[in-house]
ROMAR-995793 format. One line per field, with one value per residue (C-alpha): x, y, z; residue in three letters; residue number from 1. Coordinates in nm, 2 decimals, decimal comma, m for minus. Example, Ala and Ser with C-alpha at 12.3 -4.5 7.8 and 13.67 -1.06 7.14 Angstrom:
BEGIN
u <- 1,23 1,37
v <- m0,45 m0,11
w <- 0,78 0,71
migu <- ALA SER
lotor <- 1 2
***
This chain:
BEGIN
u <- 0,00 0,10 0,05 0,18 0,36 0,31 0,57 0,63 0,99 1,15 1,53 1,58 1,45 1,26 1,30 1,04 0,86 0,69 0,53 0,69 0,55 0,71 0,52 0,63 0,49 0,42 0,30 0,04 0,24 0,45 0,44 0,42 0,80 0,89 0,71 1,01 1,24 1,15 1,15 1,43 1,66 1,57 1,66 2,04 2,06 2,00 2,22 1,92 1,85 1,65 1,34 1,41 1,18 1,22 1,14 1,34 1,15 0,86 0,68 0,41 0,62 0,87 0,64 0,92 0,77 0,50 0,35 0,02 m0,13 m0,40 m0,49 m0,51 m0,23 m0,05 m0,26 m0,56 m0,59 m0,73 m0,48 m0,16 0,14 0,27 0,48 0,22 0,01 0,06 m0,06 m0,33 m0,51 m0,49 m0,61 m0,43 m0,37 m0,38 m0,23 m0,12 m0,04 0,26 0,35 0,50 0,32 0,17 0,23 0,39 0,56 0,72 0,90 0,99 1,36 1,41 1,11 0,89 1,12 0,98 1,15 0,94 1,14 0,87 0,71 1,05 1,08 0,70 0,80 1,08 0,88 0,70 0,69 0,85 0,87 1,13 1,02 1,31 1,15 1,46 1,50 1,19 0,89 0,71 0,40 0,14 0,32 0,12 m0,24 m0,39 m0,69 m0,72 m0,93 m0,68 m0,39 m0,51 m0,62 m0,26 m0,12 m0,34 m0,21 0,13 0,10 0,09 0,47 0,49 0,44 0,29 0,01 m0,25 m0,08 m0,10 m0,50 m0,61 m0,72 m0,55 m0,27 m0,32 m0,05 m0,34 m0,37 0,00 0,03 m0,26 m0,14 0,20 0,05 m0,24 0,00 0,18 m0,13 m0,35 m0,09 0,06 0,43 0,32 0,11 0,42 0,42 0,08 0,01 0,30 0,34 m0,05 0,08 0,46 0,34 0,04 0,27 0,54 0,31 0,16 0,51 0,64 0,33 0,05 m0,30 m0,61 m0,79 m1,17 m1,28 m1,28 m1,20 m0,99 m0,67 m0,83 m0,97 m0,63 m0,37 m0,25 m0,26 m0,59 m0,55 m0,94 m1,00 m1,09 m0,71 m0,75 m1,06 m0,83 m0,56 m0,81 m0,92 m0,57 m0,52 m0,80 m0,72 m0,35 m0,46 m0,75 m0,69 m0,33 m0,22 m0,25 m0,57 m0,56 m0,78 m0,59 m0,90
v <- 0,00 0,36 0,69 1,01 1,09 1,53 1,58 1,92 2,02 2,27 2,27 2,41 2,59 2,94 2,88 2,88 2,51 2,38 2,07 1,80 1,54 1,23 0,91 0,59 0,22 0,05 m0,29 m0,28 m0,49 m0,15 0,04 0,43 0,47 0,21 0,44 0,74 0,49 0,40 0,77 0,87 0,58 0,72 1,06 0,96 0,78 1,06 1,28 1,49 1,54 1,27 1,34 1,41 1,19 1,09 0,65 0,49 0,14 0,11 m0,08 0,19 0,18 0,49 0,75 0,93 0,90 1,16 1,38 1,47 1,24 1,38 1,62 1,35 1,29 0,98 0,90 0,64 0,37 0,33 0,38 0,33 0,56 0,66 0,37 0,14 0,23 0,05 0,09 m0,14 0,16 0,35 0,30 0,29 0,66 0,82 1,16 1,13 1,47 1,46 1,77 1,81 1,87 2,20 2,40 2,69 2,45 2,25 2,40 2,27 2,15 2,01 1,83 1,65 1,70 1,88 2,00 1,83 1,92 2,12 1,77 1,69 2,01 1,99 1,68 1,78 2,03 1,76 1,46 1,27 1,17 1,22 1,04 0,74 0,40 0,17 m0,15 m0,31 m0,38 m0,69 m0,69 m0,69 m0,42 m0,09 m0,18 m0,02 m0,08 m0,28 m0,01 0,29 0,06 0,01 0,39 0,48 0,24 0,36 0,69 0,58 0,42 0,78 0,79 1,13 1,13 1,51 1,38 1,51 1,85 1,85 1,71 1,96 2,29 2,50 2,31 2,21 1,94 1,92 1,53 1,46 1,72 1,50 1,17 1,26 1,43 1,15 0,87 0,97 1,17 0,89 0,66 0,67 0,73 1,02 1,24 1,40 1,63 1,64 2,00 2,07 1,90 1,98 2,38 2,34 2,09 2,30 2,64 2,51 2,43 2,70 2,88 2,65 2,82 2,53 2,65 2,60 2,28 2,34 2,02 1,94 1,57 1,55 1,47 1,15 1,04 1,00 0,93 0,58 0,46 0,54 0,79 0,92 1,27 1,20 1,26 1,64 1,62 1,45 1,70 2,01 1,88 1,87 2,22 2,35 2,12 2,25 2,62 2,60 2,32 2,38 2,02 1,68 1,45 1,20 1,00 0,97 0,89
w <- 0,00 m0,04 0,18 0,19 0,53 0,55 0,81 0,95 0,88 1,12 1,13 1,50 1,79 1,76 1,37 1,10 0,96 0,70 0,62 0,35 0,14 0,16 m0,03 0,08 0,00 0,33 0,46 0,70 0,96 0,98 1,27 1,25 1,34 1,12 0,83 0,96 0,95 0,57 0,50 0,70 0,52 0,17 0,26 0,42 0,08 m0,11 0,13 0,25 0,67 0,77 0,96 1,31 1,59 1,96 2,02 2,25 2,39 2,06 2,32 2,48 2,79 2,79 2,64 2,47 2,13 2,07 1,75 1,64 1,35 1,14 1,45 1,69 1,98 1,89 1,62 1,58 1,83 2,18 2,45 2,27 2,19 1,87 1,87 1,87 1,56 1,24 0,92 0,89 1,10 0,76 0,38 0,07 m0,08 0,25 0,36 0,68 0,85 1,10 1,30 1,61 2,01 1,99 2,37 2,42 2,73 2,43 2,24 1,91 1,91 1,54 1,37 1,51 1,85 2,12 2,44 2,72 3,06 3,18 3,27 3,50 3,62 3,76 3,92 4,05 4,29 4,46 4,29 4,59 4,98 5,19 5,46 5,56 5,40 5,52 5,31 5,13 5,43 5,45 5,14 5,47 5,68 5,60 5,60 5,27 5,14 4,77 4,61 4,72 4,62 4,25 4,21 4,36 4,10 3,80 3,87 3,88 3,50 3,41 3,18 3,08 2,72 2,76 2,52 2,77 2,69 2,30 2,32 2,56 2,38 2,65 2,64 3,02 3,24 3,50 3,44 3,45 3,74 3,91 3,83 3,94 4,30 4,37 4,31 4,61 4,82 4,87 4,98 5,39 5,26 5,09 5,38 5,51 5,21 5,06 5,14 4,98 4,74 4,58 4,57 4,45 4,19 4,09 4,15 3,90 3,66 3,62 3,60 3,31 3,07 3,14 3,04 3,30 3,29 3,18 3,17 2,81 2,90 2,61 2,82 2,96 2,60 2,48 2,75 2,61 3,00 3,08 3,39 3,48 3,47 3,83 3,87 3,83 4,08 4,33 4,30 4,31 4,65 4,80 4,67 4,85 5,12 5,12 5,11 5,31 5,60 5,57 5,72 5,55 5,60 5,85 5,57 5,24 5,08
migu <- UNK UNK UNK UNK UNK UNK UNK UNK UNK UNK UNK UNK UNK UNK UNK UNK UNK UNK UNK UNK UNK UNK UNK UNK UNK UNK UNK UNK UNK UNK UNK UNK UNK UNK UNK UNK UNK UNK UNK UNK UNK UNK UNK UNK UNK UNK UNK UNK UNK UNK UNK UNK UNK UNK UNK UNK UNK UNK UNK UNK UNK UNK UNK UNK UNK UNK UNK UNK UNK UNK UNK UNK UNK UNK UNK UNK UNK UNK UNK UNK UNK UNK UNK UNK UNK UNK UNK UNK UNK UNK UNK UNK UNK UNK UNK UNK UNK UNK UNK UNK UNK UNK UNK UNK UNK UNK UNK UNK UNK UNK UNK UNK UNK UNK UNK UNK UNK UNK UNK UNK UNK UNK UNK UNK UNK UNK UNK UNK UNK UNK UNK UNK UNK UNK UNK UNK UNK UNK UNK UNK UNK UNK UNK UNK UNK UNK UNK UNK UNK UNK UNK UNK UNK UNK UNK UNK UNK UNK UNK UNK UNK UNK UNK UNK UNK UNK UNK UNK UNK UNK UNK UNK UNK UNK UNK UNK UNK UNK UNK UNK UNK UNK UNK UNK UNK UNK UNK UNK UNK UNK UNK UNK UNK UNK UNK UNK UNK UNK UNK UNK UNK UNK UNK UNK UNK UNK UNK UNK UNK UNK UNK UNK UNK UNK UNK UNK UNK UNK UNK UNK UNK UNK UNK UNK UNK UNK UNK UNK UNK UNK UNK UNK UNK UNK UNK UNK UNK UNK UNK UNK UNK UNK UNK UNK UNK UNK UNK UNK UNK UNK UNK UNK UNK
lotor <- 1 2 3 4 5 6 7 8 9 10 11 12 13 14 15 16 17 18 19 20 21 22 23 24 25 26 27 28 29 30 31 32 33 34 35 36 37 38 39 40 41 42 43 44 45 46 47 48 49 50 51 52 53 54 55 56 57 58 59 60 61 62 63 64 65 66 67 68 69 70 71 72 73 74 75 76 77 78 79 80 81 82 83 84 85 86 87 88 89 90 91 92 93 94 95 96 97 98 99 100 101 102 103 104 105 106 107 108 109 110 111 112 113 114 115 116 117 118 119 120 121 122 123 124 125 126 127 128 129 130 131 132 133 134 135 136 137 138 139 140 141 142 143 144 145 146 147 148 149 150 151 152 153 154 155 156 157 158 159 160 161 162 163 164 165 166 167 168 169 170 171 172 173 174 175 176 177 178 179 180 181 182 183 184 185 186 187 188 189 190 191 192 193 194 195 196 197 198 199 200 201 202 203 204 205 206 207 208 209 210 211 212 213 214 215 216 217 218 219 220 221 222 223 224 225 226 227 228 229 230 231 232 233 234 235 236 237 238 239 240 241 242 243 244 245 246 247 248 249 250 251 252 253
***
């Protein structure tokens, strides 16, 4: 089958793009990043810059892979990363448009490469406990409940693709900001701090150029891990919590 990949072309930072045409005959046992690799190898061989484009695991596990496809974050599929689409998702004669994450809290580096520290620097201000944990405690040792355990868990799948980001029409981090606080709040090793860490987390964001969340629910639609848009409802009640009350919750829940 053939498509034609319309890549956005940008050659560095604070520079001006364009998109490209590139047609290429596919299989439709071909992932997406298998498609750039296809590309990108015609272009060395004709001594032209291949297409630049972060992948590191190509297994939906690291999140480092990340662009828009035909207007949709990480292209078609339920639940899965860019990595993880193939071609059969697409017809024969297709143009597929390719651009880059589109926040002004990521910038464009080169292509479809986007600058995405503002995630690790909003974890950074909270996204921790400093509380001594020794070595590994017995499985049985701190009582938690099953249900809080698996939403603590969900909430820890979250792996920072920044897709959330480039659905959301204001360009919000709220549900990575959430996932990344409530993965830690609702568990006992992570009380010590939860005032804290709802305002520096939310604080920081906010700093790095984040929009506001309004609840378009578009983050949640597309996160490839599934985290609820209860996540942002979690973390808005530790903020007022944290503002308001001014101490952690003897109930995590």
């Amino acid at each position: 089958m053939k498509v034609t990949l319309r890549v956005w072309r940008q050659a560095g930072a604070g520079g001006s793009g364009s998109f490209k045409d590139y047609p290429v005959e596919v299989v439709p046992e071909m992932s997406f990043l298998e498609v750039l690799d296809v590309i990108n190898d015609e272009l060395v061989a004709k001594a032209e810059e291949p297409i630049a484009f972060e992948h590191d695991c190509r297994e939906g596990i690291c999140g480092s892979c990340g662009a828009m496809v035909n207007g949709r974050a990480h292209g078609p599929g339920d639940q899965s990363t860019l990595c993880q689409v193939h071609m059969r998702q697409f017809s024969d004669g297709d143009l597929i448009v390719v651009e880059p994450w589109r926040a002004e809290a990521f910038p464009v580096i080169k292509d479809l490469v986007v600058d995405r520290a503002s995630l690790d620097r909003i974890i950074q201000a909270g996204g921790y406990i400093s509380v001594r944990t020794g070595s590994a405690p017995d499985a049985n040792a701190l009582p938690i409940g099953k249900p809080l355990a698996d939403l603590a868990f969900d909430y820890a799948a979250c792996i920072g693709c920044g897709a959330c980001v480039a659905a959301c029409p204001n360009a919000s981090a709220s549900l990575f900001t959430a996932a990344k606080a409530s993965q830690l709040n609702l568990l006992p090793q992570g009380q010590v701090e939860r005032t804290s860490r709802a305002i520096a987390l939310v604080e920081t964001m906010d700093a790095e150029g984040f929009g506001s969340c309004t609840n378009h629910g578009e983050c949640a639609a597309i996160c490839p891990k599934g985290i609820p848009l209860k996540a942002i409802a979690q973390l808005n009640r530790d903020l007022v919590r944290a503002r308001v009350v001014g101490s952690p919750s003897k109930d995590p829940s």
